[in-house]
N, C-alpha and C positions, 0 to 999 in steps of 0.2 A: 229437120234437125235444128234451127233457129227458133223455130217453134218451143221444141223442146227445152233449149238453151234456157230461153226466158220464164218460160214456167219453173224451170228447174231456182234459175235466178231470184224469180219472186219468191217462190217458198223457201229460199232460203233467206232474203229478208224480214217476212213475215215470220218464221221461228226466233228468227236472231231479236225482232221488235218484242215477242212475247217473253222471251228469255228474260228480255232489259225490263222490260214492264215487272214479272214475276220477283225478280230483283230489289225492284223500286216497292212493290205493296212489300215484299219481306224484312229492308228495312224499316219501314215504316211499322211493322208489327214487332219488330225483332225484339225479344225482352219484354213486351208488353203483360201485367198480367192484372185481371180484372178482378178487385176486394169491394165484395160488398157485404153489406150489415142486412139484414134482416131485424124486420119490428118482431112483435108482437100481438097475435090477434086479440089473446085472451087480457092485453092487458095491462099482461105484469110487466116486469123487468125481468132480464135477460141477456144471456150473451151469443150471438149465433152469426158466424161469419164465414163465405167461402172466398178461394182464391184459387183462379184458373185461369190458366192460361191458352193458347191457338194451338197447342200440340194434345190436348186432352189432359193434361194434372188439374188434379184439384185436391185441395187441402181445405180442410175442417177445421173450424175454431168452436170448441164446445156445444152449443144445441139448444139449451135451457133444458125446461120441465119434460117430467113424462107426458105433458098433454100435448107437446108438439112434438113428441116422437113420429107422427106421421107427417107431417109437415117437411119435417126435416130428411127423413126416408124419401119424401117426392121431389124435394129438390136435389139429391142427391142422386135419385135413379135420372131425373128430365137430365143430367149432366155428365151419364155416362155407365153411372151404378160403380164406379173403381174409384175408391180412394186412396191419394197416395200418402197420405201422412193426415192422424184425425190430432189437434193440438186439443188435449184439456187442462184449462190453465188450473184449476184447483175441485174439488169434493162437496160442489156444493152443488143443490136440487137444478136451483133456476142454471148453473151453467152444463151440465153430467147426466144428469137422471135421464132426458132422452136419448143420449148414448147409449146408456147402459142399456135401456129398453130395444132400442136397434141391435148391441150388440148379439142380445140375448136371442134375437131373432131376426136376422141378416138381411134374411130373403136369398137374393140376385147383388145384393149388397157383398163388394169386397172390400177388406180394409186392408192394405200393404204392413204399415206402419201405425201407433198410437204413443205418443208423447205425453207423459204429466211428472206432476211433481212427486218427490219419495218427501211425503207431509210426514210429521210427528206421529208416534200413538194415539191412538184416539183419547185416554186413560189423560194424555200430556193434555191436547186441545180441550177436554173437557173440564180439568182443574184452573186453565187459564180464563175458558168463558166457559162457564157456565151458562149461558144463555143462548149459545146455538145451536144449528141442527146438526147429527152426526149420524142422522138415519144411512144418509145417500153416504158419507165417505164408508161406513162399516160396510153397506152392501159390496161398494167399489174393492174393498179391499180383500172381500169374498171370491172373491171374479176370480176365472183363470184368463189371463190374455197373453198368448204367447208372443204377441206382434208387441209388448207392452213396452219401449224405454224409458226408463226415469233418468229426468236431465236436470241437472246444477246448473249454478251460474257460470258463464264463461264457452260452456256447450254450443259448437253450431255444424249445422247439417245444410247440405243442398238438394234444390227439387229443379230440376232441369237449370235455369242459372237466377235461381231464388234462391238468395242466401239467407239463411235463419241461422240469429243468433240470441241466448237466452241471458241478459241482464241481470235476472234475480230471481230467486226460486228458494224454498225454503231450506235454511241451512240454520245451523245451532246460532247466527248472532242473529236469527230473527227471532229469535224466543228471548234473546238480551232485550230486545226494542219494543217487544210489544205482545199482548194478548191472546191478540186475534189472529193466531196463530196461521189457519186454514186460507182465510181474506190474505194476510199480510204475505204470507208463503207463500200466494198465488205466482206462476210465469209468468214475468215479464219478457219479454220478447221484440224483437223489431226484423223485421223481414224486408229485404233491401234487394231492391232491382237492379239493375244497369245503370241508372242515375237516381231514384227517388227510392223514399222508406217511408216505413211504417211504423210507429212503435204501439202496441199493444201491450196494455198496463194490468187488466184482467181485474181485479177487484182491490189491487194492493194501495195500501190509504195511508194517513199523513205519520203513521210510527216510523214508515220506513223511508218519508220524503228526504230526510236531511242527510240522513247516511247517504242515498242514489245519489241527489248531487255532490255530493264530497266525493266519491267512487267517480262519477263517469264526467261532472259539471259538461262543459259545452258538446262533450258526445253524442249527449240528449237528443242534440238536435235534430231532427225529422218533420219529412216535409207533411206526414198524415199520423193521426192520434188517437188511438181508443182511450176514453178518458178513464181514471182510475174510479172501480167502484159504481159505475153504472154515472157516474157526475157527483153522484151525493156522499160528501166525505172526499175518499179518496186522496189526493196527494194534494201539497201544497202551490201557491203561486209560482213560488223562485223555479221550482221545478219544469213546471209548466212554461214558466219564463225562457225556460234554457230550451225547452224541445220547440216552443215557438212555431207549429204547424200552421199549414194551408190549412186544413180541415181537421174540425174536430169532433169526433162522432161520441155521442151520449146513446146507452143502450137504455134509455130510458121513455116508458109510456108520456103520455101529456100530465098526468095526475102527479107524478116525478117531476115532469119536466119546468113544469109552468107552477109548481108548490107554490101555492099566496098566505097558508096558512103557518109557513116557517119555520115547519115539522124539516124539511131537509133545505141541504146546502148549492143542491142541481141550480138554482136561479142566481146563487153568485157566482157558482164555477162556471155558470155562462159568460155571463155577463165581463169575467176576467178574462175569459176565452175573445169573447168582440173586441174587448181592448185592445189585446194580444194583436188585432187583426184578422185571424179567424173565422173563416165560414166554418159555421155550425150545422150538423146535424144530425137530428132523433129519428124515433122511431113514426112521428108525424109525415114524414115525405120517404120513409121507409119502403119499399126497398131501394136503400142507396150508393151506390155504385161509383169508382174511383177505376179509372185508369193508372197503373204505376208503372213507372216507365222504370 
């Protein structure tokens, strides 16, 4: 009986130590969700981002081109094959076109939810520039998507306790400020953990830097940054000033990144970024990965 007593005694300290342990890794996880960027093989520039957390969610940020629609399918299935919300910030090739391509042909692929902007007529965007592409939004706006919501500014949604909130999204005063309709309408977004954020800028550039800080000034601030426009163009200093991140990730190839020939603007928007403080980085040490607490 004594015997028994103490076996009984030990397995119930040993439950009670693993209880405390299971506990301690839970805090330690609790909230945790891992954002990372994806390069480029082929290249170019791009926007291609997931965000998952210890319970199985993952959320999508655009894709790029048709030519990494398999790419983007294999990192999507290695992560489970279920996605709970696919974010696309605007109608353009390098960020859409391998969605659409996955769409179109799923597989084992499931999507919950897909988020983009309600852009202008195509008829508007083209009288403004004349010079861009509007293959990929016409296709986009062919599509049936029943999972599809379109979000305004001021919009936010939760995925397990990731809070998404949408900053700027195409609306009639961004056609007061600027051309570039499709670019500048891009989602803005920042997605906020338990203690740290993210703001994701998507391609929107400097027509619409002065209005966001008059609108949000030191709300900006977040501790991680997708920079606006791939780095090149995109939004001004003061701007950048205010969100003042740990890390600042550029979706951009080396040929973007490291420009000597002065065709873009990627080597100042660094270089203001380092001032800032800011660790930086491209699609060079890609794939790169952030813990957000």
């Amino acid at each position: 009986m004594k015997r028994n007593k103490i076996t009984a005694l030990t397995l119930a300290v040993i439950i009670a130590m693993l209880l405390f342990l299971n506990f301690l890794l839970g805090e330690k996880t609790k909230g945790e969700w891992e954002i990372t960027q994806y390069g480029n093989p082929e290249e170019n520039q791009r926007m291609f981002y997931t965000i998952t957390d210890r319970k199985g969610h993952l959320v999508v940020i655009d894709g790029g081109w048709t030519e990494n629609a398999e790419e983007v399918r294999s990192v999507i299935t290695a992560k489970g094959g279920h996605v709970d919300a696919w974010i696309l910030t605007h109608p353009h090739q390098d960020h859409i076109a391998a969605f659409m391509d996955i769409y179109d042909k799923p597989g084992r692929i499931k999507i919950d939810r897909i988020y983009a902007v309600d852009m202008p007529a195509v008829e508007l965007c083209r009288e403004n520039a004349s010079w861009d592409e509007f293959g990929t939004y016409e296709r986009f706006l062919q599509m049936e998507i029943p999972q599809l919501d379109y979000v305004h500014s001021g919009d936010e949604w939760k995925i397990g306790n990731l809070k998404f909130e949408v900053l700027s999204a195409y609306e009639d005063q961004v056609d007061q400020m600027s051309n570039d309709l499709l670019n500048d309408g891009s989602m803005m977004f920042r997605v906020t953990g338990e203690s740290e954020s993210m703001l994701f800028c998507a391609d929107v550039g400097k027509s619409m830097s002065d209005y966001l800080v008059k609108e949000y000034g030191e709300e900006l601030k977040s501790d991680y940054l997708q920079m606006g426009h791939h780095g090149n163009g995109g939004l001004k200093r003061d701007f950048y000033e205010l969100v003042s991140p740990k890390i600042a990730f550029f979706d951009a190839p080396n040929w973007l990144f490291y420009d000597e020939a002065g065709h873009y603007t990627t080597p100042k928007n660094r270089k203001i970024m380092e001032k800032l403080g800011s660790e930086i980085k491209n699609y060079e040490s890609a794939p790169n990965r952030i813990i957000l607490k």
